[in-house]
N, C-alpha and C positions, 0 to 999 in steps of 0.2 A: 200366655206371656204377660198380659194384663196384670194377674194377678201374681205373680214371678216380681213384677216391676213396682206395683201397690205395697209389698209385702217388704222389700228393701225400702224403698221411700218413707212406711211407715214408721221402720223402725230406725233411721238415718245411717243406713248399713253402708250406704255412698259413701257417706265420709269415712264410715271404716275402715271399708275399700281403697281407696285414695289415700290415708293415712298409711296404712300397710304398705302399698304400692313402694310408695314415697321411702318407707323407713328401710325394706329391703333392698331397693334402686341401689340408696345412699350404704348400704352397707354389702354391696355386690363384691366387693372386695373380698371380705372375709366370707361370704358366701360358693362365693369360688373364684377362690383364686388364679386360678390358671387366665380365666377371659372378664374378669369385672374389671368394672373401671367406675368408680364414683361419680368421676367426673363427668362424665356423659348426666348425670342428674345434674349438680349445679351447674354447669352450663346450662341447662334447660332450665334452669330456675331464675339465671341470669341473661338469660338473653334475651336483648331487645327488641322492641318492635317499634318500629321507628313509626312516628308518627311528626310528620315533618310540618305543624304550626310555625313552633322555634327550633331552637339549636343549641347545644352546648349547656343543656341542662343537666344535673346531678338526677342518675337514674331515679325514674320515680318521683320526684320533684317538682312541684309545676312553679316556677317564680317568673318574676314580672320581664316577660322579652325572653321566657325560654321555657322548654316544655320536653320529655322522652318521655315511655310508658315501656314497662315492663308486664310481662303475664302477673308478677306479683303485686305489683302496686294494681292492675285490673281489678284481681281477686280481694283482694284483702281492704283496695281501700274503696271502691267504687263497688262493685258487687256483692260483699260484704255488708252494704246500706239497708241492701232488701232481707239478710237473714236479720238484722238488728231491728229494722221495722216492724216484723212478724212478731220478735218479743215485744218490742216494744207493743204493740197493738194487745196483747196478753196481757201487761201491765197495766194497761191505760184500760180495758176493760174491768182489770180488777179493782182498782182505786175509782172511775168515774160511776158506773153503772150501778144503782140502787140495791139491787142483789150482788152486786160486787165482791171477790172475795177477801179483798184486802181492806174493809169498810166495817165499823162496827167493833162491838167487844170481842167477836166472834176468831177477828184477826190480828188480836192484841197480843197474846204469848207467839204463835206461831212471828210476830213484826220482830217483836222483843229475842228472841232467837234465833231470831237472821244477824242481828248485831253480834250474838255469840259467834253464830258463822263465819261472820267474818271479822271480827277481831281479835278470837282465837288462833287462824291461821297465821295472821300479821306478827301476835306476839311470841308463836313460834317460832316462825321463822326468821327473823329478824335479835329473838333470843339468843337461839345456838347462833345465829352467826356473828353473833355477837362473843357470845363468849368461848363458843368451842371454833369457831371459823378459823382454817389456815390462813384464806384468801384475806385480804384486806377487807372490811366492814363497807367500805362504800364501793369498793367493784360490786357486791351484791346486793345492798339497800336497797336499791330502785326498783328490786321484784319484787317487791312485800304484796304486791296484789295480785300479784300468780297464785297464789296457793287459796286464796278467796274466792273464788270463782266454784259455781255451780252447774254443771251441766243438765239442764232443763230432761230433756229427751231422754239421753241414759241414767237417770239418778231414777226420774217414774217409771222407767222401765225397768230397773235394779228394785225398785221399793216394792212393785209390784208383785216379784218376786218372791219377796220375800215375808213381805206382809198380804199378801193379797188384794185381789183388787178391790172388797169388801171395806178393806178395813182404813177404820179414822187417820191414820197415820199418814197414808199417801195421800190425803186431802191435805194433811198439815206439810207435807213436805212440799207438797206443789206450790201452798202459798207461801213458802219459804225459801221455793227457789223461785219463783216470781220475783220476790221483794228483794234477792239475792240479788238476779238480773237487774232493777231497777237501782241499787247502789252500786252494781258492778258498773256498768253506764256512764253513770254519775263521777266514777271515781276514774275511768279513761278520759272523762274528758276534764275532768280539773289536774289530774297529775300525770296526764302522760298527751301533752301535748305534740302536733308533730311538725311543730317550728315556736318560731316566736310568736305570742300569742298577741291578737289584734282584734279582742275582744267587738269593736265594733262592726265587723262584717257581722257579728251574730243577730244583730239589729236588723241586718236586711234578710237573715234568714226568720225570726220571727214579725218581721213587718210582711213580707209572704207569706207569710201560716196564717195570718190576723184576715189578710185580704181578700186568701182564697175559700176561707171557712165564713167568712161575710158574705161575697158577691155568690159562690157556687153553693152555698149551706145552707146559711139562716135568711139571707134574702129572698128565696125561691121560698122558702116555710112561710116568711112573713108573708110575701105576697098570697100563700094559700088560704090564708088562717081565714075558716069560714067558710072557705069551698071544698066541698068534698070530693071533688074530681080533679085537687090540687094541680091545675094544667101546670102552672109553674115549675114545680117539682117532678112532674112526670116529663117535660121537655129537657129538664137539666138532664135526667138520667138518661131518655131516651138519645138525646143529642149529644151533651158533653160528655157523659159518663165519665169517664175516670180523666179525661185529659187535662181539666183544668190542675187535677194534683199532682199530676204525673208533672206539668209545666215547673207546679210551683216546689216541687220535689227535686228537682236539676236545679232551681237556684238554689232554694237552700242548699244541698250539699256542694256547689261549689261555696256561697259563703262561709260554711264550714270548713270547708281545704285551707280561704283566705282566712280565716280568723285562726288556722294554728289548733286549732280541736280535731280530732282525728275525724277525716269525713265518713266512716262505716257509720256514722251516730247521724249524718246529714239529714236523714229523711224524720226523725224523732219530731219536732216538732210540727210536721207535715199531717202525721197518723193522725191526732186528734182530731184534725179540723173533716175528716171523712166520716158524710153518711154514717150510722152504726144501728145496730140495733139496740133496743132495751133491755137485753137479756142476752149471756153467754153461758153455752155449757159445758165451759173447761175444756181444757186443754188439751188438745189430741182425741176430743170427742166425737163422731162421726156426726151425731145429731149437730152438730155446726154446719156441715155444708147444706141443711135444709132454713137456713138463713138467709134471707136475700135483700141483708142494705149491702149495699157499697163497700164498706170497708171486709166482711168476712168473705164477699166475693171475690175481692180482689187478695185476699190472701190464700184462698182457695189455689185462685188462678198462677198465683206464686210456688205454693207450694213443689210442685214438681223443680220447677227450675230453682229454684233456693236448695235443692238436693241435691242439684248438679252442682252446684255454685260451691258447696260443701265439700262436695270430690274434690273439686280443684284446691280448695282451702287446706282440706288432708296435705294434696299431694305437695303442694307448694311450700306447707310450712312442717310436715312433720319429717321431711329426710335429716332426717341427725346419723351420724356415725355415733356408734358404739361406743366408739373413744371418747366421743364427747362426754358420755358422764362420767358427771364434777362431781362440785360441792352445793351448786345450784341445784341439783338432781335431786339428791337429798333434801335440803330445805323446802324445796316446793313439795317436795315428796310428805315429809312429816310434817310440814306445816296442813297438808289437808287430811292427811291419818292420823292426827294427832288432834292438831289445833280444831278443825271442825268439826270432830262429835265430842272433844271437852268443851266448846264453844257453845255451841248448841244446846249440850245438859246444861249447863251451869246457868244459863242466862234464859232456858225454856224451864228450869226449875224456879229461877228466881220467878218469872213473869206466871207461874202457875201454883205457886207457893206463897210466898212473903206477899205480894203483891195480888195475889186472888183473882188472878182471872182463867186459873184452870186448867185443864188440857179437856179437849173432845172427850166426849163419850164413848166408854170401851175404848182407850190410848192409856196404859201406865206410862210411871215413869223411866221404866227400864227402855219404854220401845223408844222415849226418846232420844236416850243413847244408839242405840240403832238405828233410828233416822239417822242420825248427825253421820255415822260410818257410811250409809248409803250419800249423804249430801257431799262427801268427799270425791266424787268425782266430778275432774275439773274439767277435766279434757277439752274441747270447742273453746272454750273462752278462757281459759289459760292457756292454750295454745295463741292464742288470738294476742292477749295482755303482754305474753314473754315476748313475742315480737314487736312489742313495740314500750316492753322497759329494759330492752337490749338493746345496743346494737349488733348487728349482725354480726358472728364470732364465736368464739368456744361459750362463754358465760350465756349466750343468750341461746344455744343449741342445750346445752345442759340443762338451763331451764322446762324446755322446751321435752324435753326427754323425761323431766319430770310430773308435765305435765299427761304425756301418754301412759307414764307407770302409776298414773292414778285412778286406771282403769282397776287397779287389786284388789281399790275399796270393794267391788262390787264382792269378790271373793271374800272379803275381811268382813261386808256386810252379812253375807249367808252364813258365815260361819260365826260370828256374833249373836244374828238370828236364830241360831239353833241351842247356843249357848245359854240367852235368854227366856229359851223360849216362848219364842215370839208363836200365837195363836192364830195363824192364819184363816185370813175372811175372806172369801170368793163369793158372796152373796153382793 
């Protein structure tokens, strides 16, 4: 059973599950007709759980003297924190850590590339909707960062496929959809704010990252320096272990709710200030759990329930009806089959061409058109973006439908892969 339950978790087949769930639920209707009923899903999507603080709050909501919670505001904007800290903690080892993989010349075409990634998709989609769009041009505008999005877990798992696991290519894509994630981030919390934005709450959420990577961090080091039986350091761990950031991890994300930035991003500035070690070795690497600072433990210790937390994320946001696909459909759709493997060549040629810094060893340039095909799947995080550069409705279900037909890349990668042929490494 163990290894039944390891073997889904590894692969985040949870959220597969859960997405599935969700999209058949919502389309039981045309599944059979005689006894579905849709509705029985969004009523479960929409039902509240009262949580009686305040009163007379817009679901989901928290404002000043009134407060309800929904299963979806749980998931999406509170539970949601801890899969965003996990990347986040991937990024922040890539760019901090001296062997780092986003540090150096090493990370310079694969940096420059991700730019291709994503503003390939944008001038895609925002293209045709511009010029071929029935709908109006600003009912759709606000998606332009749906189709940018790179899904971490299935794209290495689609590259690997296809490239082997040997080969330079899925090292270059990992750091590309890292860097991916790190402007993806970036780019929900400056354009997709979720009220009005009150930039200064964000002050007490970095005056808490400042305070607790002081008193629980570096002061317990300073006091060691010099003793080799570091008591200071051994009592922080052995006594507070993880509570002081767990503390200072709830202010910041409610800061972040008050400041109008979506709070899934709350714990981002938290990650840095934890414990870590000198060295990581990537992504989905088993050799990580024989790590033992602080922060890869505690991601460790995440890992399972961040899988569950995934399920729900599927089930909650991917019930779309059938009907709903639009014209959002489409544009998120070729904005990431389109725009981000022309994105990717054109701007991993320039940064390895004109500009001379290369591609890896044993990488042509053909595979890196086929990267870009495999970096096309958006899924988790274009799921994640359409809900919240929608509102909830037909445009932003469409989106959302585009976001799960972008599972094909992984088909459009194999079958490009073969076309190129691409040279498979399993060394």
């Amino acid at each position: 059973m163990y290894r039944v339950w390891n073997f889904l978790t590894s692969y985040s087949l949870l959220l597969i599950i859960g997405a599935l769930i969700a999209l058949l639920w919502a389309n039981l209707d045309l599944i059979i007709p005689v006894s579905g009923d849709p509705h029985y899903y969004f009523s479960l999507y929409h039902h509240m759980i009262d949580y009686p603080l305040w009163e007379n709050a817009p679901i989901g909501v928290l404002e000043e003297g009134s407060r309800t919670l929904t299963p979806h505001f749980l998931v999406n904007d509170l539970l949601m924190a801890l899969f965003f800290a996990m990347a986040g903690k991937e990024v922040w080892e890539a760019v901090a850590l001296k062997a780092g993989s986003l540090r150096g010349k090493k990370a310079v075409t694969p940096l420059i590339a991700t730019l291709g990634g994503m503003s390939g998709p944008v001038v895609i989609y925002l293209g045709i909707a511009y010029l071929f769009g029935s709908m109006p041009f600003a009912a759709v505008s606000n998606g332009w960062a749906v189709p940018t999005a790179t899904d971490i877990a299935f794209s290495y798992l689609v590259g690997r496929m296809v490239f082997g696991a040997g080969h330079p290519a899925v090292r270059f894509l990992l750091l590309l959809a890292i860097a991916d994630d790190a402007l993806g981030l970036i780019i929900l919390a400056i354009f997709y704010p979720t009220g009005d934005l009150a930039p200064n709450w964000l002050f007490l959420a970095a005056g808490v990252a400042v305070a607790v990577y002081l008193l629980a961090n570096w002061l317990p080091r300073r006091m060691d320096k010099g003793k080799q039986d570091r008591p200071a350091s051994t009592w922080m761990r052995k006594y507070a272990s993880f509570w002081p950031y767990l503390i200072a991890g709830c202010i910041s994300w409610y800061a972040f709710m008050r400041s109008g930035i979506h709070p899934a991003l709350g714990l981002l500035f938290i990650v840095p200030t934890i414990p870590h070690s000198d060295r990581a070795y990537g992504l989905f690497s088993a050799a990580e759990a024989h790590l033992k600072d602080l922060l890869n433990e505690i991601e460790h210790a995440l890992k399972h329930p961040v899988e569950i937390i995934l399920f729900f994320f599927g089930l909650f946001n991917a019930g779309v009806q059938f009907s709903a696909i639009g014209e959002a459909t489409w544009l998120v759709l070729f904005g990431l089959l389109i725009g981000k493997p022309l994105g990717i060549f054109i701007f991993g040629w320039i940064g390895a061409r004109p500009l001379g810094f290369g591609l890896p060893e044993g990488m042509r340039m053909s595979d890196l058109f086929v990267l870009g095909c495999v970096a096309a799947i958006g899924f988790t995080v274009a799921l994640f973006v359409a809900s919240v550069a929608f509102p909830a409705g037909d445009i932003q279900d469409a989106a959302k439908m585009g976001a799960l037909f972008s599972f094909a890349a992984a088909v459009v990668s194999l079958v490009v892969g073969k076309l190129f042929r691409v040279e498979k490494k399993n060394g």
